[in-house]
HTML snippet that shows the backbone in 3Dmol.js (N, CA, C, O; Angstrom):
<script src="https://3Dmol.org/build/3Dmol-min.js"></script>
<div id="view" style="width:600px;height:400px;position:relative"></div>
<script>
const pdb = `
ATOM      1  N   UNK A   1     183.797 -29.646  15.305  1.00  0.00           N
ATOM      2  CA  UNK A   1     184.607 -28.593  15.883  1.00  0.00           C
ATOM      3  C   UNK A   1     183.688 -27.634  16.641  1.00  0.00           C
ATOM      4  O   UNK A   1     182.736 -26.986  16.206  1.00  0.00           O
ATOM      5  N   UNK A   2     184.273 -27.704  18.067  1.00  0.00           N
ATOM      6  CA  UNK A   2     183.125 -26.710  18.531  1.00  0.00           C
ATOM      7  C   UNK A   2     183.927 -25.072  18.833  1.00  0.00           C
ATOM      8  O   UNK A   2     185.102 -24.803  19.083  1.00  0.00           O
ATOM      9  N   UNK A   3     182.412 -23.977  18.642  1.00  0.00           N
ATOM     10  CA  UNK A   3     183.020 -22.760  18.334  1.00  0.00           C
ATOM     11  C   UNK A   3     183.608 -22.551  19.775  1.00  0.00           C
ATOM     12  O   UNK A   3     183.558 -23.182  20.831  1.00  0.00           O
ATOM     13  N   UNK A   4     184.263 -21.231  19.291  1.00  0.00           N
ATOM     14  CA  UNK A   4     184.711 -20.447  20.784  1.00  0.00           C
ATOM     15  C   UNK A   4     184.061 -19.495  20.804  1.00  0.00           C
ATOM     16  O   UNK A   4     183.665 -18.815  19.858  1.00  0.00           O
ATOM     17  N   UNK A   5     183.810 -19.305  22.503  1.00  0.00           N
ATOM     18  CA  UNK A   5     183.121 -18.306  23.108  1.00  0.00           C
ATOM     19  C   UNK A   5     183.725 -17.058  22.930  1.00  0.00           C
ATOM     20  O   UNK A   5     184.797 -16.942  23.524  1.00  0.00           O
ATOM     21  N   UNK A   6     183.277 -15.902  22.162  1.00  0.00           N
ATOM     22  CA  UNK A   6     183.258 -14.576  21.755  1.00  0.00           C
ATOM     23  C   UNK A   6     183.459 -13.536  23.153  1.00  0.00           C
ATOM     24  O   UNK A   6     182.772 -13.634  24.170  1.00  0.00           O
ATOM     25  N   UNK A   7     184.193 -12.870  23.011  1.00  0.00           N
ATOM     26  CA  UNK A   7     184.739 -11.750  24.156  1.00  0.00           C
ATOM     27  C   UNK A   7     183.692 -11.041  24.412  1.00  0.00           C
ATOM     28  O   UNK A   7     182.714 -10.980  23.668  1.00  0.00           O
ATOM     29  N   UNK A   8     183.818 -10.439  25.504  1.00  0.00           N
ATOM     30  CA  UNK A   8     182.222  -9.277  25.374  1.00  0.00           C
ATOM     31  C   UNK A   8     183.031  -7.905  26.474  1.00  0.00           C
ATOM     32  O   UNK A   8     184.052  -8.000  27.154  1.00  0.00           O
ATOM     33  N   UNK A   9     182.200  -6.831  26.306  1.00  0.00           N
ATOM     34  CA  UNK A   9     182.534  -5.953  26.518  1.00  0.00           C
ATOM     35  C   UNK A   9     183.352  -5.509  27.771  1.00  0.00           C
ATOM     36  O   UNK A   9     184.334  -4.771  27.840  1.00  0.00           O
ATOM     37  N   UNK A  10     182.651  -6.182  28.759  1.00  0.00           N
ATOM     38  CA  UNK A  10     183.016  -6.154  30.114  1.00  0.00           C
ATOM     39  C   UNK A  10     183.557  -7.815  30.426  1.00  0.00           C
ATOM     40  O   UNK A  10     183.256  -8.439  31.443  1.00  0.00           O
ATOM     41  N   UNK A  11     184.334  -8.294  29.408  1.00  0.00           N
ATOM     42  CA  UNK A  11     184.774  -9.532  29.939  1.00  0.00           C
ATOM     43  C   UNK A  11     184.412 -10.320  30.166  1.00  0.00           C
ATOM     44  O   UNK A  11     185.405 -11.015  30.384  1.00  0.00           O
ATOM     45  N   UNK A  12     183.243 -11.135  30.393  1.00  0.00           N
ATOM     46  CA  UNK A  12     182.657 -12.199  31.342  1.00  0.00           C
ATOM     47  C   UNK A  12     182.264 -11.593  32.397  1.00  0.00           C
ATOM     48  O   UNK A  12     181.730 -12.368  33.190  1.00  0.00           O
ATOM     49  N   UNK A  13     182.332  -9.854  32.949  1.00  0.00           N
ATOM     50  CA  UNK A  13     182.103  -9.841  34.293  1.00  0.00           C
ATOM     51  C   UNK A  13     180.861  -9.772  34.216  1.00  0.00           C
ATOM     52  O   UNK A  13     180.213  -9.839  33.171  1.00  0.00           O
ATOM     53  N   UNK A  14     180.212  -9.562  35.880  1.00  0.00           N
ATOM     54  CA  UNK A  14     178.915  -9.670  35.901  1.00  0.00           C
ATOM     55  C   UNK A  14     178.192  -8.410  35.647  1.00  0.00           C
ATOM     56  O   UNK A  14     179.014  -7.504  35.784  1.00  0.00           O
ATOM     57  N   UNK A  15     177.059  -7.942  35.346  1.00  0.00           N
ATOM     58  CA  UNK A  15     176.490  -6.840  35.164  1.00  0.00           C
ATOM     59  C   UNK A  15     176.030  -5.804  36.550  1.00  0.00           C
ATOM     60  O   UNK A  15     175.422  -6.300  37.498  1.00  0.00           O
ATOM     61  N   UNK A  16     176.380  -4.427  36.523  1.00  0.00           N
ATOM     62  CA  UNK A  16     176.665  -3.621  37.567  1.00  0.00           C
ATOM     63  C   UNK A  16     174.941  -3.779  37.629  1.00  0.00           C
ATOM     64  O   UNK A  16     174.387  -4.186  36.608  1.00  0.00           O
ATOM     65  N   UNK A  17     173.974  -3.401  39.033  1.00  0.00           N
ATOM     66  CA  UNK A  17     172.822  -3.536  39.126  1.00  0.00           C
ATOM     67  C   UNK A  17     172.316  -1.945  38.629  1.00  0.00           C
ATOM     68  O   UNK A  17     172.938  -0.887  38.725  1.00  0.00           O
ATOM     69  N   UNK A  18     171.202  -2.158  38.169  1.00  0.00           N
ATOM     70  CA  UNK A  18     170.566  -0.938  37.398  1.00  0.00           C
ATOM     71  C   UNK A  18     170.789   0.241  38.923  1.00  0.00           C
ATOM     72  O   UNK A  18     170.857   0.169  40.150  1.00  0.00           O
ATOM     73  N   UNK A  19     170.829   1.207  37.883  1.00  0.00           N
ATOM     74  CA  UNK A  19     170.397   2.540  39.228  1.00  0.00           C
ATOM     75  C   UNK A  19     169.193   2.816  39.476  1.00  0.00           C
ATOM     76  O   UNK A  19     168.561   2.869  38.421  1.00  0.00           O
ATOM     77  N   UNK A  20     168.462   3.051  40.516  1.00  0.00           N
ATOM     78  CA  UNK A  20     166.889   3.362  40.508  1.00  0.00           C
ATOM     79  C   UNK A  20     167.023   4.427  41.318  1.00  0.00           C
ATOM     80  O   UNK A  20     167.522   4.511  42.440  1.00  0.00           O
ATOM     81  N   UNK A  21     166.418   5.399  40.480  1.00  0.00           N
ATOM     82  CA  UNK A  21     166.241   6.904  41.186  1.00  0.00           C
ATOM     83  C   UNK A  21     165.222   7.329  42.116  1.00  0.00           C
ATOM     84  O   UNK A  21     164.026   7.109  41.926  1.00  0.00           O
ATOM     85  N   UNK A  22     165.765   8.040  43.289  1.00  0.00           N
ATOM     86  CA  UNK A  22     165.047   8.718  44.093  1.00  0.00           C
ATOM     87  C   UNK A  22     163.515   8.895  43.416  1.00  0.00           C
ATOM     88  O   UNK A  22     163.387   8.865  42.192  1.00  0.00           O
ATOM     89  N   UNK A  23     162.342   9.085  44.329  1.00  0.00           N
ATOM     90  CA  UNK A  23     161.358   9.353  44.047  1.00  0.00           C
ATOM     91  C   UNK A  23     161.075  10.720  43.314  1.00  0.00           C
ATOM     92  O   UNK A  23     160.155  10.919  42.520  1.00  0.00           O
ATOM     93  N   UNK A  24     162.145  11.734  43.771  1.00  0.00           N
ATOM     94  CA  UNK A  24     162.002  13.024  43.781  1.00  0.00           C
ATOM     95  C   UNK A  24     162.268  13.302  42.168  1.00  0.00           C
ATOM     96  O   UNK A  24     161.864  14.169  41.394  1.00  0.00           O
ATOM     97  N   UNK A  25     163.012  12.322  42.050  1.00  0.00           N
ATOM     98  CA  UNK A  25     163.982  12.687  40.363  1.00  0.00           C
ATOM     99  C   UNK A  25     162.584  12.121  39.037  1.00  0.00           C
ATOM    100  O   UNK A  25     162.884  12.061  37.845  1.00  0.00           O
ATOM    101  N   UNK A  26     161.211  11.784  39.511  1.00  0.00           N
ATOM    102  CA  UNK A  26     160.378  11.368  38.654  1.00  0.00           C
ATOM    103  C   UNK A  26     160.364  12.106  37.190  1.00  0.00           C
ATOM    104  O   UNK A  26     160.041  11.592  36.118  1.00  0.00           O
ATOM    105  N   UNK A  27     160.886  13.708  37.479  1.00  0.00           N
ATOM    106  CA  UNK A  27     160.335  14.695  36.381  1.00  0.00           C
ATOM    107  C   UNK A  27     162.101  14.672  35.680  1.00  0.00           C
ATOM    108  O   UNK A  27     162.592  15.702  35.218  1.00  0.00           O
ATOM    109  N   UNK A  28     162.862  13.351  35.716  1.00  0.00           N
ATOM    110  CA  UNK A  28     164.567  13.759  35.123  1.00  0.00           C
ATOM    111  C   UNK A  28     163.812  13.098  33.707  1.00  0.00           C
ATOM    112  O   UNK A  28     163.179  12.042  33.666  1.00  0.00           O
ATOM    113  N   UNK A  29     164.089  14.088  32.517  1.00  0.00           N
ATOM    114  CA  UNK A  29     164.190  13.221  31.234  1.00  0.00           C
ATOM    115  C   UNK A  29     165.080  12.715  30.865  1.00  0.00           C
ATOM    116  O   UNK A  29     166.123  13.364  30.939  1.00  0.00           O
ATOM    117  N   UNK A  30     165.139  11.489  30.355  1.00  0.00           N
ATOM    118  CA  UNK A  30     166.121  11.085  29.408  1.00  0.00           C
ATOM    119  C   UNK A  30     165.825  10.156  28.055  1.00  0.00           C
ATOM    120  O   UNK A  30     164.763   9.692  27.640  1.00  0.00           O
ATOM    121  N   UNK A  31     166.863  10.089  27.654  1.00  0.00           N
ATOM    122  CA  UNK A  31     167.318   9.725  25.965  1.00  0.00           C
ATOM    123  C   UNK A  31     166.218  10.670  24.999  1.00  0.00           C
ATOM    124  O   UNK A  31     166.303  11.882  24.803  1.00  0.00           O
ATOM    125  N   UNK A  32     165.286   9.835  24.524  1.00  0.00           N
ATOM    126  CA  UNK A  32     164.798  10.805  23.653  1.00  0.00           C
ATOM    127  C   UNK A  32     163.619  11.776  24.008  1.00  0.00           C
ATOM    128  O   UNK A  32     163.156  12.659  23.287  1.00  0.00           O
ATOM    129  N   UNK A  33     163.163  11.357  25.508  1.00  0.00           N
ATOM    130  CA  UNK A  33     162.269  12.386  26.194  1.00  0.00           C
ATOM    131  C   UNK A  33     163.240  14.022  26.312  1.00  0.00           C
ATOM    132  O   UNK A  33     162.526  14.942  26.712  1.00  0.00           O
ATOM    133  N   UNK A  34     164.617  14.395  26.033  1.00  0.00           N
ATOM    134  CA  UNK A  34     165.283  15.389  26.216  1.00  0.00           C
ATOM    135  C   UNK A  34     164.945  15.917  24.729  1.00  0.00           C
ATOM    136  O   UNK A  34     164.192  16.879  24.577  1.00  0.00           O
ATOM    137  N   UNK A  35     165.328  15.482  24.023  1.00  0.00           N
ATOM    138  CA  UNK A  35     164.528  15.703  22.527  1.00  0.00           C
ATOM    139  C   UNK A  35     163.541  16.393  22.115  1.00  0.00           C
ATOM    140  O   UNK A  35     163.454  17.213  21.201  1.00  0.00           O
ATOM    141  N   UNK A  36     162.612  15.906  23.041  1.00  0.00           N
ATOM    142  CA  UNK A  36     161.485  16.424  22.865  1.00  0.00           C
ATOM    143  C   UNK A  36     160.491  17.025  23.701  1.00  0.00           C
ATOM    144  O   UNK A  36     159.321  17.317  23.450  1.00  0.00           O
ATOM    145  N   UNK A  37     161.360  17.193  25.026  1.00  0.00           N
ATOM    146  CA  UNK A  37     161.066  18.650  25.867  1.00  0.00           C
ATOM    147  C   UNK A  37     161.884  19.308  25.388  1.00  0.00           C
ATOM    148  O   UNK A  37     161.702  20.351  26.016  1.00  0.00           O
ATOM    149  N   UNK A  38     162.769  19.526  24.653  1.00  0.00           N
ATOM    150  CA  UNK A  38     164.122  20.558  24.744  1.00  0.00           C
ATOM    151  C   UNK A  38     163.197  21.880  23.369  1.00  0.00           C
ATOM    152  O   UNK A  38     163.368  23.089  23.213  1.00  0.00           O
ATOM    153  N   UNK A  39     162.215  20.827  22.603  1.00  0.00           N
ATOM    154  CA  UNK A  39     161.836  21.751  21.355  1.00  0.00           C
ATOM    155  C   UNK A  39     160.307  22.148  21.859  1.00  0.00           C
ATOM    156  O   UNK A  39     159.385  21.400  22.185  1.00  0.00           O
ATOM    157  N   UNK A  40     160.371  23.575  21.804  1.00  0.00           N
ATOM    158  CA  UNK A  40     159.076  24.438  21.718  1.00  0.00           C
ATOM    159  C   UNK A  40     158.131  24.080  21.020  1.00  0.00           C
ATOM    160  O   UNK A  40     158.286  23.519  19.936  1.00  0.00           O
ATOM    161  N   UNK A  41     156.807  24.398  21.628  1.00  0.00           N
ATOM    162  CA  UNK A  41     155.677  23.855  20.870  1.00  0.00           C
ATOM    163  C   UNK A  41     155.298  25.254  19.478  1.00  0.00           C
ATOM    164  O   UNK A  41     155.157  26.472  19.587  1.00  0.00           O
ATOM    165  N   UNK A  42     155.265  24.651  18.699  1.00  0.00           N
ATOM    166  CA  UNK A  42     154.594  25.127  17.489  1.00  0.00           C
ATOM    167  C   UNK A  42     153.746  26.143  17.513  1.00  0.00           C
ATOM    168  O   UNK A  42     152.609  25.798  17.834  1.00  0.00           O
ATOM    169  N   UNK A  43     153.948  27.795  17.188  1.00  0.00           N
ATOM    170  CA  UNK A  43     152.767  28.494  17.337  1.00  0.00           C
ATOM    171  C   UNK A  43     151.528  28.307  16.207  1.00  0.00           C
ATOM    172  O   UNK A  43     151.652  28.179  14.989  1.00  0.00           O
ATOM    173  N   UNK A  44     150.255  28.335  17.039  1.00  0.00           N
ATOM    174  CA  UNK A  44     149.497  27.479  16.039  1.00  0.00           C
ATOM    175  C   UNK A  44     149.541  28.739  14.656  1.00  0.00           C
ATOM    176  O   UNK A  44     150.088  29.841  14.606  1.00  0.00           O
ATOM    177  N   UNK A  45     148.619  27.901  13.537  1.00  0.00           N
ATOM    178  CA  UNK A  45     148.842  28.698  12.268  1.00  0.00           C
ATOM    179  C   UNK A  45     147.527  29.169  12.192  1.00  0.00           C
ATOM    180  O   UNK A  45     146.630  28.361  12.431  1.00  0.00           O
ATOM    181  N   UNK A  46     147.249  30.290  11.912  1.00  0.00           N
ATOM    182  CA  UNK A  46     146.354  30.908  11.134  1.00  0.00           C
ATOM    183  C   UNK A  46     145.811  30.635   9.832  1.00  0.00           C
ATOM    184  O   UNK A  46     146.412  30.528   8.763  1.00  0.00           O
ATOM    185  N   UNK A  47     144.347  30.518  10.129  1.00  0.00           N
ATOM    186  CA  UNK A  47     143.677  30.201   8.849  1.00  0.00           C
ATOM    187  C   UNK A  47     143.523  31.621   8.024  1.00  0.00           C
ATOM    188  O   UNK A  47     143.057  32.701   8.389  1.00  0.00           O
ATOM    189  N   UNK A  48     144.175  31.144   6.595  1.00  0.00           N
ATOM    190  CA  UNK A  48     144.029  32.096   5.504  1.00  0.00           C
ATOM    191  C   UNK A  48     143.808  31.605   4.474  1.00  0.00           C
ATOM    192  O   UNK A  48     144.167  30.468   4.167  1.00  0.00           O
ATOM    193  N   UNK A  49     142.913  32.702   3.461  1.00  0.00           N
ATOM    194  CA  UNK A  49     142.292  32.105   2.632  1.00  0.00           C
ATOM    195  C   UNK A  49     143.759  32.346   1.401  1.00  0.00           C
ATOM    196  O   UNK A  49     144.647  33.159   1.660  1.00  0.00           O
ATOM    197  N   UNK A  50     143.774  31.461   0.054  1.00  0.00           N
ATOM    198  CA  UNK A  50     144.921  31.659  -0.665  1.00  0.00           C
ATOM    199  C   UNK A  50     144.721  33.411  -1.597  1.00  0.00           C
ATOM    200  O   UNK A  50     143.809  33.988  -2.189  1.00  0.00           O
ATOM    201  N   UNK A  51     146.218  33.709  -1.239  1.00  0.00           N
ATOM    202  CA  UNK A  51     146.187  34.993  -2.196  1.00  0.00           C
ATOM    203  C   UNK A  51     147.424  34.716  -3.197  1.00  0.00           C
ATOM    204  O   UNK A  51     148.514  34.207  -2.936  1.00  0.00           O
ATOM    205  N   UNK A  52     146.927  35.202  -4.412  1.00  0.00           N
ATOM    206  CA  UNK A  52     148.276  34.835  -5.618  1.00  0.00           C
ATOM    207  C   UNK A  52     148.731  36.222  -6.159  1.00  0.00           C
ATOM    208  O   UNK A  52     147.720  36.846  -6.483  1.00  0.00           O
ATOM    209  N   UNK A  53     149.428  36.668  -6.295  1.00  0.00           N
ATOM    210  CA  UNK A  53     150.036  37.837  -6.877  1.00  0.00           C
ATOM    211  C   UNK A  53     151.222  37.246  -7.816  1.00  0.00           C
ATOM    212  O   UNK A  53     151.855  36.198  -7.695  1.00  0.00           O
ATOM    213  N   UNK A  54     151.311  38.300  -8.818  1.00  0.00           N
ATOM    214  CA  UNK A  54     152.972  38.546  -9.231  1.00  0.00           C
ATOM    215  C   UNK A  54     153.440  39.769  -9.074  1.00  0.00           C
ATOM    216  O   UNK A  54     152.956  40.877  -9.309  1.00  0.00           O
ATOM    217  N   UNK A  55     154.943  39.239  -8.434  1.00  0.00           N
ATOM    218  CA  UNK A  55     155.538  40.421  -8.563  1.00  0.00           C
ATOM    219  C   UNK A  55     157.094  40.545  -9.589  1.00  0.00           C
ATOM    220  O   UNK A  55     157.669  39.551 -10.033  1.00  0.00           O
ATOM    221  N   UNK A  56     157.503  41.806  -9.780  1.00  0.00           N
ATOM    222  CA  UNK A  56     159.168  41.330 -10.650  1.00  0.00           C
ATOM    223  C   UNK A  56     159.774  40.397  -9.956  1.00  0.00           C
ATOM    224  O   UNK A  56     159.247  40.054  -8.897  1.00  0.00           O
ATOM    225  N   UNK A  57     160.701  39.928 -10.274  1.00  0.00           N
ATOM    226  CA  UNK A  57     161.722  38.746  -9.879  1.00  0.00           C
ATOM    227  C   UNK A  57     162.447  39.783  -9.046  1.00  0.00           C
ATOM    228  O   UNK A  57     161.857  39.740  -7.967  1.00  0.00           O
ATOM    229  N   UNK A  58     163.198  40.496  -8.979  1.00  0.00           N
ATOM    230  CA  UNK A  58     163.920  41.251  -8.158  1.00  0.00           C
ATOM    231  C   UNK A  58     163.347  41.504  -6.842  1.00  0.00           C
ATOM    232  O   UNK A  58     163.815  41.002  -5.820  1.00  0.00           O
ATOM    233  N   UNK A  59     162.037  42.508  -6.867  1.00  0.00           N
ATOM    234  CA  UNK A  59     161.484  42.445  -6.351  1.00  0.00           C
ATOM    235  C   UNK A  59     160.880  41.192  -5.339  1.00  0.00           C
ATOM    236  O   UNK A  59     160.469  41.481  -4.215  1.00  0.00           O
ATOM    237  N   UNK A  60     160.866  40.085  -5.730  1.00  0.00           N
ATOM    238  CA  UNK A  60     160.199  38.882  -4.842  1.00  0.00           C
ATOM    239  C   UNK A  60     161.600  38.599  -4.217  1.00  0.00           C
ATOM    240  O   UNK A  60     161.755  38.923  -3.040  1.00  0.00           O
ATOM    241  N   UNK A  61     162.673  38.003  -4.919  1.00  0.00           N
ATOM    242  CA  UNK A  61     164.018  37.942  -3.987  1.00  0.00           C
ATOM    243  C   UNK A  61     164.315  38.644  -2.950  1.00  0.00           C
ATOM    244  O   UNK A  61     164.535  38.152  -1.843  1.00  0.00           O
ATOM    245  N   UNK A  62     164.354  40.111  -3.271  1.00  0.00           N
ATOM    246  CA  UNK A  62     164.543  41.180  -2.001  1.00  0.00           C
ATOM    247  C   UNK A  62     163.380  41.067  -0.846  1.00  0.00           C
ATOM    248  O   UNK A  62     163.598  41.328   0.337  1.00  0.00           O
ATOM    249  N   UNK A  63     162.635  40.816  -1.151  1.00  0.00           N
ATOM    250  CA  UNK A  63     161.382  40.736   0.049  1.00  0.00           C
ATOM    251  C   UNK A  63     161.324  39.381   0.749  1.00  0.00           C
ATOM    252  O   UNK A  63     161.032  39.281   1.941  1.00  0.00           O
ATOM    253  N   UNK A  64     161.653  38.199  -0.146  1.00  0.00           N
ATOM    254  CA  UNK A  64     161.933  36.754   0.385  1.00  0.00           C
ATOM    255  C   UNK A  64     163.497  37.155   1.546  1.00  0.00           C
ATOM    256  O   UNK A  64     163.802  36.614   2.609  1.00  0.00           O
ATOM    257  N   UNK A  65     163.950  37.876   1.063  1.00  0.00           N
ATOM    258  CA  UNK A  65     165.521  37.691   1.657  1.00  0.00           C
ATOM    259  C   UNK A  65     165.216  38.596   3.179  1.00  0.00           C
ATOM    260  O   UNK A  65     165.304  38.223   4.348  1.00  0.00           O
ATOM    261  N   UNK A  66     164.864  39.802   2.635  1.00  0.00           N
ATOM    262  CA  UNK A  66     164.514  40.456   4.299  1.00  0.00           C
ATOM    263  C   UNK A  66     163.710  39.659   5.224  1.00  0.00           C
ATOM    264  O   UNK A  66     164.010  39.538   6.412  1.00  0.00           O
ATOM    265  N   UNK A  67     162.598  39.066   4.634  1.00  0.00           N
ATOM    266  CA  UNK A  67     162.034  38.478   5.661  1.00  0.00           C
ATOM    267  C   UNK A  67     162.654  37.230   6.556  1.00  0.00           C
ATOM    268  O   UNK A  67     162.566  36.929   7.747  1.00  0.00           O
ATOM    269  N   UNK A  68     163.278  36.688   5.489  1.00  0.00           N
ATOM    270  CA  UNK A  68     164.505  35.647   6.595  1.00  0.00           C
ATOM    271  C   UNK A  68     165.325  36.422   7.189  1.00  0.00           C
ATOM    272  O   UNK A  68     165.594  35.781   8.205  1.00  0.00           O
ATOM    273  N   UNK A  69     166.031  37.589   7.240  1.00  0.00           N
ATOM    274  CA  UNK A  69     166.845  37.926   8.014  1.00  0.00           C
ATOM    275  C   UNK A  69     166.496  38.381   9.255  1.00  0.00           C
ATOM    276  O   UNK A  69     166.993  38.069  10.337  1.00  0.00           O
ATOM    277  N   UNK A  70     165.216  39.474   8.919  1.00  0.00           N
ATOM    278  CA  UNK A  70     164.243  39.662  10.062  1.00  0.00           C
ATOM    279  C   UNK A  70     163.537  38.337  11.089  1.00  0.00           C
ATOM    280  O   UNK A  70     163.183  38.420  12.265  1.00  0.00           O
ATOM    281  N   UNK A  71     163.497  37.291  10.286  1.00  0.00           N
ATOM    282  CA  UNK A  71     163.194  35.725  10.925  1.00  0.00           C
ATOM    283  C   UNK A  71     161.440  35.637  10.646  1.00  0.00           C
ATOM    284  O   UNK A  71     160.834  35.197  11.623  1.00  0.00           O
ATOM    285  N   UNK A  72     160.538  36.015   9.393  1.00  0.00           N
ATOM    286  CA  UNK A  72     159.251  36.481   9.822  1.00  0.00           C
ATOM    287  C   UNK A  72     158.983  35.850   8.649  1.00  0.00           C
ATOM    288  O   UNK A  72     159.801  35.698   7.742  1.00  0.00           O
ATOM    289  N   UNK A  73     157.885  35.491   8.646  1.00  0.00           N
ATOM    290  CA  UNK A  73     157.175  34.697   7.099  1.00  0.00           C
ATOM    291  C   UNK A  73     156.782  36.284   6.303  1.00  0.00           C
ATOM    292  O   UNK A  73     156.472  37.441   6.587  1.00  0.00           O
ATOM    293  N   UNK A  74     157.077  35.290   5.002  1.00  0.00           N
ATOM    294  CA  UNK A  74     156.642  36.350   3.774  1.00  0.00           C
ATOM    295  C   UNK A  74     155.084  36.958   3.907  1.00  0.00           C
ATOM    296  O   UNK A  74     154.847  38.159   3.779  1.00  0.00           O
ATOM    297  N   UNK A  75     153.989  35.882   4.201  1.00  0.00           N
ATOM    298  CA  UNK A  75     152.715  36.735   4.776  1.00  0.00           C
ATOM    299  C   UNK A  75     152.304  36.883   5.871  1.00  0.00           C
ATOM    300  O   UNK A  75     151.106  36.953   6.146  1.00  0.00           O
ATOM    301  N   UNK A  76     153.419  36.969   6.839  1.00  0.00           N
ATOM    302  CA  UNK A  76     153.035  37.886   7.645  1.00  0.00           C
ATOM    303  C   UNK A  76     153.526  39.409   7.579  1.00  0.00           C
ATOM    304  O   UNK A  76     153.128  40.299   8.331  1.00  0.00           O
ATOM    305  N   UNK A  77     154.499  39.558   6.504  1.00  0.00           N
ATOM    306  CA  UNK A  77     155.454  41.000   6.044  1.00  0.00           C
ATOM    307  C   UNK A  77     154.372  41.186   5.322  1.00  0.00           C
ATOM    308  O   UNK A  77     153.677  41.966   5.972  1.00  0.00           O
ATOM    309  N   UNK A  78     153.676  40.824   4.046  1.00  0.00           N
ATOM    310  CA  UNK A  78     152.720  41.297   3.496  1.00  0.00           C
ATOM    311  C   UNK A  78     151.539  41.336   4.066  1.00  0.00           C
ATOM    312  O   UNK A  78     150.799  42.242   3.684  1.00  0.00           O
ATOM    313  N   UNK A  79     151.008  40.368   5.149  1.00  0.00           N
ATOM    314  CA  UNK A  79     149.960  41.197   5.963  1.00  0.00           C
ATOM    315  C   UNK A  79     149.894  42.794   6.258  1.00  0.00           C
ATOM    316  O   UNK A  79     149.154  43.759   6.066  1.00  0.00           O
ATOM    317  N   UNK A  80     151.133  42.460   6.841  1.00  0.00           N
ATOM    318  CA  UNK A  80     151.653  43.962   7.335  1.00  0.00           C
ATOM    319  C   UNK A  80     151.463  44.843   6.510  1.00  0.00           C
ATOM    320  O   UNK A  80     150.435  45.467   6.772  1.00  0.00           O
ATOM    321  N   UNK A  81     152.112  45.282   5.394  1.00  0.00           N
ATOM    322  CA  UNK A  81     152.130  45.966   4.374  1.00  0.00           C
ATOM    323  C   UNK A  81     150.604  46.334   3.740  1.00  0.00           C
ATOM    324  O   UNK A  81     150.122  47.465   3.806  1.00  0.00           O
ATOM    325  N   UNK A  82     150.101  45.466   3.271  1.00  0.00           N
ATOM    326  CA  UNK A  82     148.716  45.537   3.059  1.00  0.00           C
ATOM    327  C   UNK A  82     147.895  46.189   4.155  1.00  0.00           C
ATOM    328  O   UNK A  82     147.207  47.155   3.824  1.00  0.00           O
ATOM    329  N   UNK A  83     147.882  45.842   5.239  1.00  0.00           N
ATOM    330  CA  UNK A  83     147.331  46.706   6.139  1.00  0.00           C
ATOM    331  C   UNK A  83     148.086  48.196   6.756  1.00  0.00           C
ATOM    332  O   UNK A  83     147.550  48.953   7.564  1.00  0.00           O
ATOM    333  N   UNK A  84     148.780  48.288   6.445  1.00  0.00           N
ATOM    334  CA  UNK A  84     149.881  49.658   6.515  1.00  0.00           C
ATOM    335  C   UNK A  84     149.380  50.553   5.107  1.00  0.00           C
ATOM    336  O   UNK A  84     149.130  51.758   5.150  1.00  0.00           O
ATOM    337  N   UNK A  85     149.307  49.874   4.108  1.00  0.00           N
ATOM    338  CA  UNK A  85     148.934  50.609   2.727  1.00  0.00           C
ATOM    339  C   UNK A  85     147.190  50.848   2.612  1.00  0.00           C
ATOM    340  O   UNK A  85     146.872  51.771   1.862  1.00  0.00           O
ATOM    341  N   UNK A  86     146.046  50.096   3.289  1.00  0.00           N
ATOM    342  CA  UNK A  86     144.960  50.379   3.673  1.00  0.00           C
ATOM    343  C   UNK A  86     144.621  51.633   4.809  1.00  0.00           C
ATOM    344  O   UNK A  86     143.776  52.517   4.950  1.00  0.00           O
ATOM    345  N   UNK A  87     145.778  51.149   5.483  1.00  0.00           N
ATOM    346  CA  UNK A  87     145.653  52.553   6.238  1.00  0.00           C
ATOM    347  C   UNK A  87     146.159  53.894   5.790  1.00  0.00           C
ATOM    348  O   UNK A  87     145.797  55.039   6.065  1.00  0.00           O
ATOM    349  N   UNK A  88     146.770  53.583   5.291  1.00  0.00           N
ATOM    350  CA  UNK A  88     147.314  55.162   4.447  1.00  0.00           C
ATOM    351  C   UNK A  88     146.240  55.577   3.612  1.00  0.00           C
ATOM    352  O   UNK A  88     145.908  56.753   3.767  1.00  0.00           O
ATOM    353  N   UNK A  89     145.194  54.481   2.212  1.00  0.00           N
ATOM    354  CA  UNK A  89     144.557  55.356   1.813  1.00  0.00           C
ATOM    355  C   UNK A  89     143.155  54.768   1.832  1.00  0.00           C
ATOM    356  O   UNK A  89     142.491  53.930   1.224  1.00  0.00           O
ATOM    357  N   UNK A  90     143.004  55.898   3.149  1.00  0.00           N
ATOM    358  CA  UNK A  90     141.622  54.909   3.751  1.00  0.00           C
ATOM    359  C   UNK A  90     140.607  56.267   2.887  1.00  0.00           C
ATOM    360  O   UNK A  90     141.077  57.380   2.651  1.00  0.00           O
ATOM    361  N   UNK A  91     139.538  55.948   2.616  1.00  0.00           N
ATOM    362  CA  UNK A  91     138.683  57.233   1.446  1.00  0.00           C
ATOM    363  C   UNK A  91     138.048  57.873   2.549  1.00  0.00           C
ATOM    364  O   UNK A  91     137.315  58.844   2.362  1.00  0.00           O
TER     365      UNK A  91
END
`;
const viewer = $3Dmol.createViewer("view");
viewer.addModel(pdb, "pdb");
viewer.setStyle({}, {cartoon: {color: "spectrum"}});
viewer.zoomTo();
viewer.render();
</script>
């Protein structure tokens, strides 16, 4: 028994010829080159040495939470602070 030939998308028709773009259009991205011009490059990171503290639990929540709302890492708010509180009590 021989099989039957399976339908296809466009019927049996023939295939439309590729598009080839103008010279000018060299810089058009597409598929996943849009992807990945569309996302900003990474500001680089700063080398720091590790600092450990504790603080109350309340306290660490409220300071974790502002700093996401503000959009800013937790040490760069405590950079801040630390150098805001050095300057206040400089001897």
């Amino acid at each position: 028994m021989s099989r039957r030939q399976g339908r296809t998308a466009d019927q049996g028709g023939t295939r439309p010829a590729p598009v080839v773009l103008p010279p000018e259009d060299d810089d058009v991205a597409v598929g996943d080159q849009v992807a990945r011009a569309a996302k900003p490059a990474p500001a680089p990171k700063r080398k720091r040495p590790a600092f450990g503290s504790y603080l109350d639990a309340d306290l660490q929540r409220e300071f974790k939470a502002r700093c996401a709302i503000e959009g800013i890492e937790m040490q760069d708010a405590l950079d801040d602070a630390i150098r805001a509180w050095l300057d206040q009590n400089r001897p």
